[in-house]
C-alpha positions in Angstrom: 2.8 23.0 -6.9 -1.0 23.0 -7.5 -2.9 23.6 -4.4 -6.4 23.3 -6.1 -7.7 19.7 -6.5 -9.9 19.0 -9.5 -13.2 17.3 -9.2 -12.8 13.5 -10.0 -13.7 13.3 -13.4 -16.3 10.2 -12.8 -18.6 13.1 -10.4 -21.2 14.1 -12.4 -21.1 17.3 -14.1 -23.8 19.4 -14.4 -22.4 22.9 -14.7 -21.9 23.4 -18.3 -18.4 22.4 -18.7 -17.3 24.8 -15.9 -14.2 23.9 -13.9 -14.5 23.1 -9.8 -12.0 22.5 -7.8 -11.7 22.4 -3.8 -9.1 24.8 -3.3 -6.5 23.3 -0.2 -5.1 27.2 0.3 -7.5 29.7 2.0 -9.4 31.5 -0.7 -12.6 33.8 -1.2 -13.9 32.3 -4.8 -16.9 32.3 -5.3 -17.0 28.9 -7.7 -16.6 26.2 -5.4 -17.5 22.8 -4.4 -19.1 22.6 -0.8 -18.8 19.2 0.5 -20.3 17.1 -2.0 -20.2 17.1 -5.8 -23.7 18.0 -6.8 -23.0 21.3 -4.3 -21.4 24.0 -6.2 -21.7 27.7 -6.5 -21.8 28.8 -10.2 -22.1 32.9 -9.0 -22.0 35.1 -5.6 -26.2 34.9 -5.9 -25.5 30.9 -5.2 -22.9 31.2 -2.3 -24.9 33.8 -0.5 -27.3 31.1 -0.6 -24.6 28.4 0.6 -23.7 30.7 2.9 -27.0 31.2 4.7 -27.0 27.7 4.7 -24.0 26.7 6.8 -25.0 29.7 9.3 -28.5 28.2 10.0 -26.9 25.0 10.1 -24.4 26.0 12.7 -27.3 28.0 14.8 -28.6 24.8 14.5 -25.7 23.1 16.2 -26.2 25.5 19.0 -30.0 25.3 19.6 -29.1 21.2 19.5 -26.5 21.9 22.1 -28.5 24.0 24.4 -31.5 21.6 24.0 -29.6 19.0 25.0 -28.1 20.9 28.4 -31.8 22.0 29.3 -33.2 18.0 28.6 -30.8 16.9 30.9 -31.3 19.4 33.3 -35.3 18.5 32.9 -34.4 15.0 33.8 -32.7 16.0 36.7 -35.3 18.1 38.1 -38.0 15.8 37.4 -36.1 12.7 39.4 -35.3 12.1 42.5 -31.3 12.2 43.5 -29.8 9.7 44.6 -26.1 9.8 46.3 -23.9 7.3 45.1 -20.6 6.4 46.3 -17.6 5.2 45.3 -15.3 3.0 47.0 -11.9 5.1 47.6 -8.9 3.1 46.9 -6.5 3.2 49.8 -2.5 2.9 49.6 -0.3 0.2 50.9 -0.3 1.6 54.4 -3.8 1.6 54.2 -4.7 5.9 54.5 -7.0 7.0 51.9 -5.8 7.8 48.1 -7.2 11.1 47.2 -8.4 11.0 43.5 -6.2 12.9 41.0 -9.5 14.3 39.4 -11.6 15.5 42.3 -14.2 13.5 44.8 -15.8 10.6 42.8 -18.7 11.1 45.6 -21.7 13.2 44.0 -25.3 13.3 43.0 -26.8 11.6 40.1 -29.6 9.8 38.2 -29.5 7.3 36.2 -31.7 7.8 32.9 -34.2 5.1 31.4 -33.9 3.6 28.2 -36.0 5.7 26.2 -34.7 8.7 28.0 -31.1 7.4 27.4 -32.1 6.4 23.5 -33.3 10.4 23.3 -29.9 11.6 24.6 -28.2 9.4 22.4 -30.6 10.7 19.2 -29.7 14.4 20.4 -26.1 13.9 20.8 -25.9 11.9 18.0 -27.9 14.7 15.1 -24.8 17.3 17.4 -22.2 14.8 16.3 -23.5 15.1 12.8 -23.8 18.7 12.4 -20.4 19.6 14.1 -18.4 16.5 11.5 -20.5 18.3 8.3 -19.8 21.8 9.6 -15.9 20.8 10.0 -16.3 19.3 6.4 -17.7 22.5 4.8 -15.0 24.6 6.6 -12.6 22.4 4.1 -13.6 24.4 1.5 -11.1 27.0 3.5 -13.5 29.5 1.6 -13.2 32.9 3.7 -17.1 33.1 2.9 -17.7 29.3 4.5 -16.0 29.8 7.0 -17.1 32.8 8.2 -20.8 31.8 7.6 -19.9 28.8 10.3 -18.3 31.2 12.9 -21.1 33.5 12.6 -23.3 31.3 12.5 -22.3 29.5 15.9 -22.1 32.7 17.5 -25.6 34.1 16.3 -26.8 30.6 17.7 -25.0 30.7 21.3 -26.0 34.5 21.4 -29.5 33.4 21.2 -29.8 30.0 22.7 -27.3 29.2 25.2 -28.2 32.6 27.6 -28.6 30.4 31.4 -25.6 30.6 32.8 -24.7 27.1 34.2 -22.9 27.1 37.9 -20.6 24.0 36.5 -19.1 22.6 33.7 -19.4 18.6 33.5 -21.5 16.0 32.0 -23.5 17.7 29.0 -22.5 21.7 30.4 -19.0 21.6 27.4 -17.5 24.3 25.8 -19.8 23.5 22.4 -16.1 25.3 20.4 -15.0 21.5 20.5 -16.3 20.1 17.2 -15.9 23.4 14.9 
Protein backbone atom coordinates (compact mmCIF):
# COMPACT_ATOMS: atom_id res chain seq x y z
CA UNK A 1 0.00 0.00 0.00
CA UNK A 2 1.36 3.45 -1.08
CA UNK A 3 0.98 6.00 1.70
CA UNK A 4 2.45 8.90 -0.42
CA UNK A 5 -0.06 10.74 -2.65
CA UNK A 6 1.22 12.24 -5.88
CA UNK A 7 0.53 15.78 -6.87
CA UNK A 8 -2.48 15.82 -9.30
CA UNK A 9 -0.97 15.89 -12.48
CA UNK A 10 -3.13 19.12 -13.75
CA UNK A 11 -1.05 21.39 -10.59
CA UNK A 12 1.35 23.14 -12.18
CA UNK A 13 4.87 22.07 -12.12
CA UNK A 14 7.50 24.18 -11.73
CA UNK A 15 10.22 22.09 -10.13
CA UNK A 16 12.14 20.67 -12.92
CA UNK A 17 10.48 17.45 -13.35
CA UNK A 18 11.03 16.66 -9.53
CA UNK A 19 8.51 14.31 -7.93
CA UNK A 20 6.13 15.78 -4.71
CA UNK A 21 4.02 13.96 -3.00
CA UNK A 22 2.14 14.71 0.49
CA UNK A 23 3.25 11.89 2.41
CA UNK A 24 -0.11 10.48 4.69
CA UNK A 25 2.64 8.57 7.19
CA UNK A 26 4.76 10.81 9.58
CA UNK A 27 8.01 11.60 7.81
CA UNK A 28 11.07 14.13 8.14
CA UNK A 29 11.68 14.70 4.07
CA UNK A 30 12.72 17.49 3.21
CA UNK A 31 10.89 17.58 -0.45
CA UNK A 32 7.40 18.28 0.30
CA UNK A 33 4.36 20.04 -0.57
CA UNK A 34 3.07 22.42 2.21
CA UNK A 35 -0.57 23.06 1.76
CA UNK A 36 -0.80 24.30 -1.61
CA UNK A 37 0.86 23.21 -4.91
CA UNK A 38 3.01 26.20 -5.78
CA UNK A 39 4.52 25.54 -2.00
CA UNK A 40 7.20 23.06 -2.10
CA UNK A 41 10.61 22.54 -0.65
CA UNK A 42 13.17 21.60 -3.30
CA UNK A 43 16.28 21.41 -0.29
CA UNK A 44 16.69 21.71 3.68
CA UNK A 45 17.76 25.71 2.76
CA UNK A 46 13.87 25.98 1.50
CA UNK A 47 12.11 24.09 4.52
CA UNK A 48 14.08 26.01 7.11
CA UNK A 49 12.51 28.77 5.37
CA UNK A 50 8.97 26.98 5.55
CA UNK A 51 9.67 26.24 8.72
CA UNK A 52 10.24 29.74 10.10
CA UNK A 53 7.17 30.35 8.43
CA UNK A 54 4.65 28.23 10.15
CA UNK A 55 6.38 29.24 13.60
CA UNK A 56 5.75 33.04 13.08
CA UNK A 57 2.53 32.06 11.81
CA UNK A 58 1.57 30.20 14.90
CA UNK A 59 3.16 33.11 17.23
CA UNK A 60 0.95 34.81 15.28
CA UNK A 61 -2.04 32.78 16.30
CA UNK A 62 -1.07 33.54 19.88
CA UNK A 63 -0.47 37.29 19.77
CA UNK A 64 -4.17 37.17 17.86
CA UNK A 65 -5.37 35.21 20.75
CA UNK A 66 -4.04 37.29 23.55
CA UNK A 67 -5.16 40.44 21.60
CA UNK A 68 -8.34 39.35 21.54
CA UNK A 69 -8.56 38.48 25.53
CA UNK A 70 -7.05 41.97 26.39
CA UNK A 71 -9.69 43.90 23.65
CA UNK A 72 -12.32 42.30 25.47
CA UNK A 73 -11.10 43.02 28.70
CA UNK A 74 -10.64 46.85 27.38
CA UNK A 75 -14.29 46.83 26.57
CA UNK A 76 -15.13 45.76 29.76
CA UNK A 77 -13.25 48.18 31.66
CA UNK A 78 -14.15 51.05 29.59
CA UNK A 79 -18.18 50.27 30.06
CA UNK A 80 -20.28 50.39 32.65
CA UNK A 81 -21.65 46.74 34.04
CA UNK A 82 -24.77 46.07 34.01
CA UNK A 83 -26.45 42.93 36.00
CA UNK A 84 -28.62 41.02 34.00
CA UNK A 85 -30.80 38.29 35.07
CA UNK A 86 -32.26 35.44 34.06
CA UNK A 87 -35.54 34.08 34.72
CA UNK A 88 -34.95 30.63 36.71
CA UNK A 89 -37.17 27.92 35.60
CA UNK A 90 -38.99 26.31 38.41
CA UNK A 91 -40.29 22.52 38.57
CA UNK A 92 -43.77 21.31 38.76
CA UNK A 93 -44.05 21.87 42.40
CA UNK A 94 -43.05 25.19 41.84
CA UNK A 95 -39.22 25.33 44.02
CA UNK A 96 -36.51 26.67 41.98
CA UNK A 97 -34.48 24.40 39.26
CA UNK A 98 -30.85 24.96 39.88
CA UNK A 99 -29.08 25.20 36.47
CA UNK A 100 -26.89 22.10 35.46
CA UNK A 101 -24.17 24.58 34.30
CA UNK A 102 -23.81 27.12 37.11
CA UNK A 103 -25.84 30.52 38.02
CA UNK A 104 -27.07 32.15 34.68
CA UNK A 105 -27.00 35.48 36.98
CA UNK A 106 -23.76 37.59 36.22
CA UNK A 107 -22.20 40.69 34.90
CA UNK A 108 -21.98 41.80 31.42
CA UNK A 109 -21.95 44.25 28.53
CA UNK A 110 -23.26 44.15 25.63
CA UNK A 111 -20.74 45.32 22.69
CA UNK A 112 -21.73 47.87 19.82
CA UNK A 113 -21.77 47.08 16.29
CA UNK A 114 -18.46 48.26 15.35
CA UNK A 115 -17.06 46.84 18.50
CA UNK A 116 -18.92 43.57 17.81
CA UNK A 117 -17.80 43.67 13.79
CA UNK A 118 -13.92 44.03 15.43
CA UNK A 119 -14.39 40.89 17.54
CA UNK A 120 -15.86 39.22 14.80
CA UNK A 121 -12.68 40.44 12.37
CA UNK A 122 -10.26 39.23 15.22
CA UNK A 123 -11.85 35.97 15.91
CA UNK A 124 -12.42 35.47 12.48
CA UNK A 125 -8.17 36.10 11.03
CA UNK A 126 -7.82 33.29 14.65
CA UNK A 127 -10.21 31.03 12.87
CA UNK A 128 -8.06 31.31 9.89
CA UNK A 129 -4.69 30.79 11.17
CA UNK A 130 -5.60 27.86 13.56
CA UNK A 131 -7.69 25.94 10.09
CA UNK A 132 -4.22 26.73 7.87
CA UNK A 133 -1.94 25.83 10.70
CA UNK A 134 -4.04 22.40 11.15
CA UNK A 135 -3.71 22.13 7.24
CA UNK A 136 0.14 22.51 7.17
CA UNK A 137 0.48 20.00 10.12
CA UNK A 138 -1.07 17.47 7.19
CA UNK A 139 2.12 17.42 5.77
CA UNK A 140 2.73 15.11 9.06
CA UNK A 141 6.37 16.41 8.34
CA UNK A 142 8.30 16.03 11.85
CA UNK A 143 9.95 19.49 10.74
CA UNK A 144 6.13 21.18 10.16
CA UNK A 145 5.03 20.08 12.85
CA UNK A 146 7.32 20.84 15.19
CA UNK A 147 7.80 24.43 13.67
CA UNK A 148 3.80 24.73 14.74
CA UNK A 149 4.28 23.40 18.38
CA UNK A 150 7.17 25.62 18.84
CA UNK A 151 5.97 28.12 17.35
CA UNK A 152 2.55 28.31 19.61
CA UNK A 153 4.63 27.94 22.58
CA UNK A 154 7.28 30.68 21.75
CA UNK A 155 3.99 32.79 21.05
CA UNK A 156 2.02 31.98 24.45
CA UNK A 157 5.55 32.30 26.32
CA UNK A 158 5.64 35.75 25.09
CA UNK A 159 2.13 37.03 24.78
CA UNK A 160 -0.27 35.37 26.89
CA UNK A 161 1.84 36.22 30.48
CA UNK A 162 -1.60 37.90 32.65
CA UNK A 163 -2.83 35.38 34.33
CA UNK A 164 -6.71 35.50 33.99
CA UNK A 165 -8.80 34.68 37.43
CA UNK A 166 -11.51 32.72 35.01
CA UNK A 167 -11.91 30.91 32.16
CA UNK A 168 -15.14 31.86 29.97
CA UNK A 169 -16.20 33.94 27.13
CA UNK A 170 -12.88 34.77 25.19
CA UNK A 171 -10.35 33.45 28.41
CA UNK A 172 -10.05 29.42 26.23
CA UNK A 173 -7.48 27.12 26.30
CA UNK A 174 -6.02 28.59 22.69
CA UNK A 175 -4.66 24.32 22.30
CA UNK A 176 -8.19 23.95 20.67
CA UNK A 177 -7.65 24.62 17.05
CA UNK A 178 -3.98 23.13 16.61
Amino acid sequence: MDLHMPVPPHAPSDDGGMTHSMSMVWNWDTNLTIVFPSWKTHSSAQLAVACVVVFALAAGYEWIQSYRRSYDRALLAAAPLRRRKVDRPTSPSGDLVRPLLGDKEGYGVRASDSQQLSRSTLHFISVFLGYFLMLTSMSFNGYIIFSITAGAGAGYFMFSKEIVASVGAGNESSAGCH
